[in-house]
Each structure stands twice: as C-alpha cells, then as structure tokens.
N, C-alpha and C positions, 0 to 999 in steps of 0.2 A: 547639640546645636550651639549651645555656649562655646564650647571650646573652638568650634568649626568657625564659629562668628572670629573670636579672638584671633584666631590663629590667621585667620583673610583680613582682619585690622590690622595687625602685628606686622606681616608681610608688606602691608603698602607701606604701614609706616618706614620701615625699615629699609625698602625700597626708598621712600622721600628722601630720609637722613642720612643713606648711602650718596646719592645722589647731588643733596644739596653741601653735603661733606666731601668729596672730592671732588668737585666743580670749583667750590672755594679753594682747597688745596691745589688745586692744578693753575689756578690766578694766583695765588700767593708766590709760588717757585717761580715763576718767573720773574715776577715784578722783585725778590729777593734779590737772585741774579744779574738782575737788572743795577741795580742798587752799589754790588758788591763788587761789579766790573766798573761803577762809575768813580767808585770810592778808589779803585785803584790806579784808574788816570789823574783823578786831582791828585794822588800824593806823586805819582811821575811828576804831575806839572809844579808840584810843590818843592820836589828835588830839585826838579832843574833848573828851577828858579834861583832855589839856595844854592847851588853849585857856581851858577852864571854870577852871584852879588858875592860868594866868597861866606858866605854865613855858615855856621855849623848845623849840622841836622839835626831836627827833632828827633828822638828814637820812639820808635812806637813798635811796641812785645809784640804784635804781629805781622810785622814788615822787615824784610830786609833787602838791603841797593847795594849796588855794587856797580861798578865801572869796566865794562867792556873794551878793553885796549886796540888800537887796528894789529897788534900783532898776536893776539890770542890771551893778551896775558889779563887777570881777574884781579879788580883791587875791590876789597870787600871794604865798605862805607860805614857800616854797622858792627861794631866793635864786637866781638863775641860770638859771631852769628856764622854758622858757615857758609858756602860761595854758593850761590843759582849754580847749577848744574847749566853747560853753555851745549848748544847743537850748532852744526853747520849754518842754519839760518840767521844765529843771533852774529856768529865770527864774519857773515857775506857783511849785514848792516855795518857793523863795527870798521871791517874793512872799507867799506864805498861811502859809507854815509849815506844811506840812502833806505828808502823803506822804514819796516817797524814789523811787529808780529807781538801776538797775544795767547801766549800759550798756559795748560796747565802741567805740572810737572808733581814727581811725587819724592819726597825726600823725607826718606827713613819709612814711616808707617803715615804721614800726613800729606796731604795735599795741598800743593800752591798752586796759585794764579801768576801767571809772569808778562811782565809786561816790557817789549825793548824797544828803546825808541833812538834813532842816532843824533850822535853831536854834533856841533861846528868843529871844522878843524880836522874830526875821526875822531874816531872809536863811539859806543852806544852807551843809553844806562840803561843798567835792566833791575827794575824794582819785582818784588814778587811779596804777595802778601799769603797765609797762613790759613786756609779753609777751615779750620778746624772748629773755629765758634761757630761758622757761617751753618756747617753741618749739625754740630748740635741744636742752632736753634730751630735746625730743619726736622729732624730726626725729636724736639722735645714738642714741634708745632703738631707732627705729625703723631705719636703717642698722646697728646692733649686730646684732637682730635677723633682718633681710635674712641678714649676711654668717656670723649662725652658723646662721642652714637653708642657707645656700650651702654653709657648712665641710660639717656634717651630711649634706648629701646627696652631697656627696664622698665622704665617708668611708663612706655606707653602702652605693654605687656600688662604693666597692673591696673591702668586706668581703663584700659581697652576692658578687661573683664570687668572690670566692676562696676564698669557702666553697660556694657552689656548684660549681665547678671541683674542689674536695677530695669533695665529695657525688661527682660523675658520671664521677671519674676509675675509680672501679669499674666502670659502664655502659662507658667508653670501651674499659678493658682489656675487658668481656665483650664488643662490639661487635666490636674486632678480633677476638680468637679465633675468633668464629663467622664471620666474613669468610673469614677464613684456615682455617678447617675447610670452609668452603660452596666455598673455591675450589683448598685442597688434595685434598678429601675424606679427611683424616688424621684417624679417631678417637678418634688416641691422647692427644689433647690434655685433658689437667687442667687447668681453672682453678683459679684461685688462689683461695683463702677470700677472701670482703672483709666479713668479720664479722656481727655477728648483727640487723643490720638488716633491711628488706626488699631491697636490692638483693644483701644477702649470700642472703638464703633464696632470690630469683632466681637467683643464681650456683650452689647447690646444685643448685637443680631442675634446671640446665643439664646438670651437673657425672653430677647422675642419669641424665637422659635419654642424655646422651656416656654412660653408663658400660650404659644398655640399647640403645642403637645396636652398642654395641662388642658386646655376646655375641649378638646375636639375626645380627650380620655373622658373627662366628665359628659359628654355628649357621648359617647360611647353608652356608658355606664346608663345614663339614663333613659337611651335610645330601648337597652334590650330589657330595661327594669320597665317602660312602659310598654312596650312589645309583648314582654309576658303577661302583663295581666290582659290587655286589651286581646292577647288571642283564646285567654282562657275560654270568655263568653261565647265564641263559637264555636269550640271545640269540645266544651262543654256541651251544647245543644247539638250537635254531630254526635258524641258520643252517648248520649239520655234517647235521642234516635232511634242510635243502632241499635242501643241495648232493649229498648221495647221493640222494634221488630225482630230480635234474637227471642227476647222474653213469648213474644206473643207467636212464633209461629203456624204464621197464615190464620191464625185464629179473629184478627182483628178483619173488619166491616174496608169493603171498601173505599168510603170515603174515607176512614180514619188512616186505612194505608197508604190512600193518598197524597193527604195532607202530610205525613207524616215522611214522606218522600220528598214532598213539595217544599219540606222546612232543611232537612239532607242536604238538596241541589242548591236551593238558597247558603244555607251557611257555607257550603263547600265554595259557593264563589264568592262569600264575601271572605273567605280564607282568601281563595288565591288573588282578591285583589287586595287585601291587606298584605300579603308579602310582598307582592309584586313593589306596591309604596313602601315596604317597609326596605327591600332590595336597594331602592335608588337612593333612598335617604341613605343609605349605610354606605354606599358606594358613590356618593355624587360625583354620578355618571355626566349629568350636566356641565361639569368642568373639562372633563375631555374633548368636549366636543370645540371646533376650532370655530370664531366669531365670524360675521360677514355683515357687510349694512343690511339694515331691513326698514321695509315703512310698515309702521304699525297699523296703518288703516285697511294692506291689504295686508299682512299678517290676519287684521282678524277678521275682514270677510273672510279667508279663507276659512277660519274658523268654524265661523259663525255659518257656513254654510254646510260643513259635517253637520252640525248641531239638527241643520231644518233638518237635512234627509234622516240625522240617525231617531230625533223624538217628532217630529212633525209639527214642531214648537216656528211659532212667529216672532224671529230675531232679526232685530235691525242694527244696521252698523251706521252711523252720525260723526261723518269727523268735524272738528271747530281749528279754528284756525289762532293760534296766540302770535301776533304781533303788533309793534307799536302803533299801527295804525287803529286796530281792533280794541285798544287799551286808550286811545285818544277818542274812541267814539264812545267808550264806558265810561268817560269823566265829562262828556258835550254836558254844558251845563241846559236848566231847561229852559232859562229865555232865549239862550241860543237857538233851540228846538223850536222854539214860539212866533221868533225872528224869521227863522231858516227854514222851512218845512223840508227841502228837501236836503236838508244835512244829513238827517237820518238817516235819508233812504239813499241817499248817497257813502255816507259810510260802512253800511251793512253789506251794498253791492260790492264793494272793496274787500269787507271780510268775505264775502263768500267766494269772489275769484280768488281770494291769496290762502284759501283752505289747503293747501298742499301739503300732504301727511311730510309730517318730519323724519327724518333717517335715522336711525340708534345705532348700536357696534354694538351685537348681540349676538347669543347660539341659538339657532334658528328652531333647533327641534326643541332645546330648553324652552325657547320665550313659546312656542306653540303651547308644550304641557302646562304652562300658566295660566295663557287663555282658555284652554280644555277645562283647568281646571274651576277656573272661575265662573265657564259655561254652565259647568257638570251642576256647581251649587247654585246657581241662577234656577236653573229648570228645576232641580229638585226640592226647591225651598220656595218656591213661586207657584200660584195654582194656572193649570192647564189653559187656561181661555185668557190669560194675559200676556204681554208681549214684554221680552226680552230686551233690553239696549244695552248695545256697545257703544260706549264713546271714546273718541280720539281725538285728544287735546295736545298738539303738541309731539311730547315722549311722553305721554301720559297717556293710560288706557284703563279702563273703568266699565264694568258690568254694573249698571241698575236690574233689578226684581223687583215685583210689588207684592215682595212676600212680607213674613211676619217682621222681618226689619233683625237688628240686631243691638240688644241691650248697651248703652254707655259702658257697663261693668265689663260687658265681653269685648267690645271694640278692639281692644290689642292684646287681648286673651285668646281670640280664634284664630292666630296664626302660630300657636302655642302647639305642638305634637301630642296628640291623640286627646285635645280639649275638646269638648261637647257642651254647648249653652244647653240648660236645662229646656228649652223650647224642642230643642232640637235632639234629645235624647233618643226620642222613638223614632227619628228619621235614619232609614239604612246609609251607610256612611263608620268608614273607620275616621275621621277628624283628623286626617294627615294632608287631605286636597290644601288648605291655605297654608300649611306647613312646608310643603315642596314649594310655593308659589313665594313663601319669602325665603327660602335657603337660596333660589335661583336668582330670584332680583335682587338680594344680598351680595353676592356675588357678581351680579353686574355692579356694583357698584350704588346701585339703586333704592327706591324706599316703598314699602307697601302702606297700603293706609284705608277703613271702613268710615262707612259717616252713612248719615239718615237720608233717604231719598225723600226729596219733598214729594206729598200724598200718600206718601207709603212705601215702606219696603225697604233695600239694602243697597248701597253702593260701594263693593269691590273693586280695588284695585289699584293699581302701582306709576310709579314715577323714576323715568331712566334719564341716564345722562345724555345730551346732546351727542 
C-alpha cells in the first residue's frame, strides 16, 4: 500500500511540475522572441539614423549592416563581417524603395534574424543580428528547467514516502496486532492510541470491539461454569431416581414408586426449562428480532391476561399518567387545597383523562418474555388469595406482589445469573427469569430496578426510553 500510495502521489505531482514547467516555458519563448525582434528594429533605427547624420557605427559582435545598392551591389558596413546573403525580395525593395521584409537566414552553421528596410534616394539597409546567444539562453532556460522537475520529482518521491510511511505506520502497528490476536486468539491486547485522525478513530473501534469480545468471552466462560453446576442438582436427582427404580425392581410399594416418578417428571422439566433459558441467554435471540412502537399498558394486559387463564391468579393492570400537569398537582401547596377545594379534584380529572400509555421502540416478543417473566415470579413468590399489579408509568412498567419482599442485600443481586436469595432457595426456579429480563432491557437501551412495596411484598421492574 505504501508503495501504491507513493507512486499515485509521485504521478500527480509530477503531472503538476510537467505542467506548471511547460506552461511557463511555452510564455517565456515567446515573450524572448518578442524581445529579440524588437532589439533588432531599434538597432535598424539606430543605423539609419547614424547613416542619415553621417556618424560612424557603433559595432556590436552580434550584428552586422550592410547597404543594399538599387543595382544589386552589397557594401558591408561592419568591417570584418561577411555580407547578408541578399534574395530577390531584399534587390525588388532596394530597387523601388518601397516595402521592407523580416527574415531569418542561416550563415555557415548559425542563424540570423535579417532585417531590410528601404532608403531615401534607393537602395535598402539590411541589418541582421546573430541568434546564437538567443538560442543558448533558450536551450540553458530549457535544461534549467528539465533538471529542476528532475530535482522536484525526487524530492517529492522521497517526501511522498516518508510521509506516507509516517501516515501508515499506525495501520501497520494495527495490522500486526490483529494478525497476532487472529493467530494467538489473546484478547487481551490494547492498541496503542495513534491519535485523533481517522486511522486513530479506527484503532478505537478496534480497541472497542477487543474490549466487547473480551466480556461477552468472559460472559461466555461464566455463562457454562454456572450452567454446570446449576444443572448438576437435577440431574443429579434424575439420576439417584433412576438408579433406585433400576436398583429396586418393582420391588418398591406403590406410593414410593410414585412419588419417585413424580420427582423424574419434575426434574426432567425443570431440566428442559433450564436449557430452554439457558438457550436464549447463549444466543440472545432477543437481538434479532426487528423493533416496532408498542404501549406498554396494552403489552401488558395482554400479559396479564395469559396469566389469569394459565393460574387463575387476580391480576390487575393500573396505568398512571407522568405529565407536567400531574407533577404540578404533586407540588399544590396545602393552603392552596384549603383555599381551592376543588383544585384537587380538578387536577386529578386531568391526570386521569391524560392517562394515555406512552409508545416505546421495542421487540415485541422480547419486551413480552420480560413481562412473562416478571408475572412468572409475582405468582410464584406471592400466596394464592392475593392480587397481582401491574403498573404503567409512563415507559415504565412494574409488577407489585405481597410476597415475602426482597432483601436490601439482594436488590441488585437478583438479576445476577443463576442467583437465589436464601428465602427463596426452596422455591422451584432456576434464577435466570430476572437475568433474561435485564440482558433485554439492557439492550433496549434501558434500566431495571426492585424496591419494597409499601404493606408488603416486591416491586419488579424496568424503565425504557421514550
């Protein structure tokens, strides 16, 4: 990639300095030319000037004049110099006096510029000046040129790498890392910060994702280490079972072979309903499922109404209403009350028409096995002849019990995997219901939370986002 980088820097640059290198050269040549045609009319006009006052000529090494006769004949002005070569054009002016022509001509291996312009009287002068600097400094602008896009494209060759080499030496250290974690399988590996670029905000997301591989391993790990022993104890009494009706061969009474059947069918289903929970914890299957609005008040009547038909249990659903009006009547001071008699009862009718269950952006089948499961422990922890509530506050929804309640110590220990308050040891139950019930509202984004029901008992349950 370094090199591929370089080499597509290298190229534009090189493109620019081609570019902005012959754009300039191609303005210079002319404005030269420009220059060197101009330089050879003022020395015409300088000739003919000195010829017209009778003065003698300056000589200059790269010019030589000479005098066009009307009958053909060439008197060279410049002592030493040989004669312009003359064509039919320069001998018509010379004859007629009239016109003028700008030509270049080439004498011996060098090249002049000629210039004829006619006299008073007849005949022409034809001056001609000597290209030969004009080219070299053409020919030493143009080699200047060449060797500093030559210099230039070295130079951006070396800089191009070694600023890209400084760019991708963070890629290169994240590349190893994950080499070396793909072929150690060691999670423990931190990258290094490489700053607040985009290659660094890669190396974060890395850095995150290592740091959600590392707990969801460690969740793994402890997922099948409590799994094990939690399924010992019934597999254990399945197996002590079988082995006394193996051992006892119809020899035992039949109540004891009843019972002893009757503890079989029991454990075998608190097996499959221990894997069944143990299944979805391993697979939060809850995450697949795609979201949709829901109201929580009839989420849980629906609930709440499996519940009567499946235990014959008396469950009520109560939604309350949280708005500023309802929160403007919980602060009425009381001689306002005392004042007003019917502020009260005025504010209250207000809470109770604006009761309207709030919407959440939830998985419908997920947020169900919450409430399930919060029912599940309601009924089972609560005695028979008392009544059930569901409340819905809001995005908030809450199971009261008037069971045995739940210890301060346990409060945020019962949503802990396969945790049992010692109250509740002899109650059937593997301790994974309020474990599913916070992975899920975790996952909403949301918080679970227990507290004491005033009179008695336990109040379950969770808080989602609007």
């Amino acid at each position: 990639m370094r090199t591929r980088l370089t080499l597509v820097a290298l190229a534009t640059t090189v493109a620019a300095i081609l570019i902005a290198m012959l754009t300039a050269y191609r303005s210079v040549s002319p404005l030269i030319a420009d220059q060197v045609e101009r330089g050879l009319e003022d020395r015409a006009a300088t000739v003919r000037s000195l010829l017209d006052a009778g003065a003698p000529l300056p000589v200059r090494p790269d010019t030589t004049e000479q005098l066009l006769l009307p009958d053909g004949t060439v008197r060279v002005l410049t002592p030493g110099r040989e004669p312009l070569p003359v064509n039919d054009s320069d001998r018509a002016i010379a004859r007629t006096g009239q016109g003028g022509s700008s030509t270049e001509v080439e004498i011996g291996s060098q090249t002049h510029g000629v210039i004829t312009e006619p006299r008073p009287g007849g005949g022409a002068l034809m001056v001609g000046q000597n290209y030969s600097e004009v080219l070299r400094i053409d020919r030493e602008f143009f080699w200047r040129t060449a060797s500093i896009t030559v210099a230039a494209v070295l130079a951006a060759a070396v800089i191009s790498w070694l600023a890209i080499g400084a760019v991708l030496r963070p890629m290169r250290r994240l590349a190893a890392a994950t080499q070396r974690i793909t072929t150690t399988r060691d999670l423990s590996t931190v990258l290094p910060d490489a700053g607040r670029d985009e290659v660094g905000e890669l190396t974060r997301d890395f850095n995150a994702m290592l740091a959600a591989l590392r707990l969801s391993r460690a969740q793994q790990h402890r997922l099948v280490q409590d799994a094990g022993h939690e399924l010992r104890t019934p597999l254990t009494s399945v197996r002590g079972s079988a082995e006394l009706l193996q051992r006892a061969q119809g020899r035992l009474g039949p109540a004891d072979e009843s019972q002893v059947l009757t503890t079989l069918v029991q454990e075998a289903k608190a097996l499959d309903a221990l894997v069944g929970e143990l299944v979805e914890l391993a697979t939060d299957q809850h995450v697949t499922e795609p979201t949709a609005p829901l109201e929580l008040s009839v989420l849980a009547e629906d609930c709440a109404q499996r519940f009567r038909r499946r235990t014959g249990r008396v469950i009520t659903v109560r939604s309350e209403a949280v708005s500023p009006r309802s929160a403007a009547t919980a602060s009425v001071p009381s001689d306002r009350a005392a004042t007003d008699p019917s502020a009260a009862s005025r504010d209250a009718e207000a809470v109770g028409q604006a009761a309207a269950a709030a919407t959440v952006l939830a998985r419908p089948r997920a947020l169900a096995r919450c409430v399930d499961n919060l029912l599940d422990n309601a009924t089972k922890f609560s005695p028979a002849d008392t009544e059930v509530e569901v409340r819905v506050r809001g995005t908030e929804l809450a199971v009261l019990d008037r069971g045995p309640g739940i210890d301060a110590a346990d409060q945020r220990a019962v949503f802990d995997r396969f945790y049992r308050a010692d109250r509740t040891r002899a109650t059937p139950g593997s301790g994974l219901g309020l474990a599913i019930v916070h992975d899920i509202i975790t996952a909403h984004a949301g918080t679970v939370y227990t507290a004491d029901r005033p009179g008695g008992g336990a109040e379950v349950g969770f808080q989602l986002p609007g």
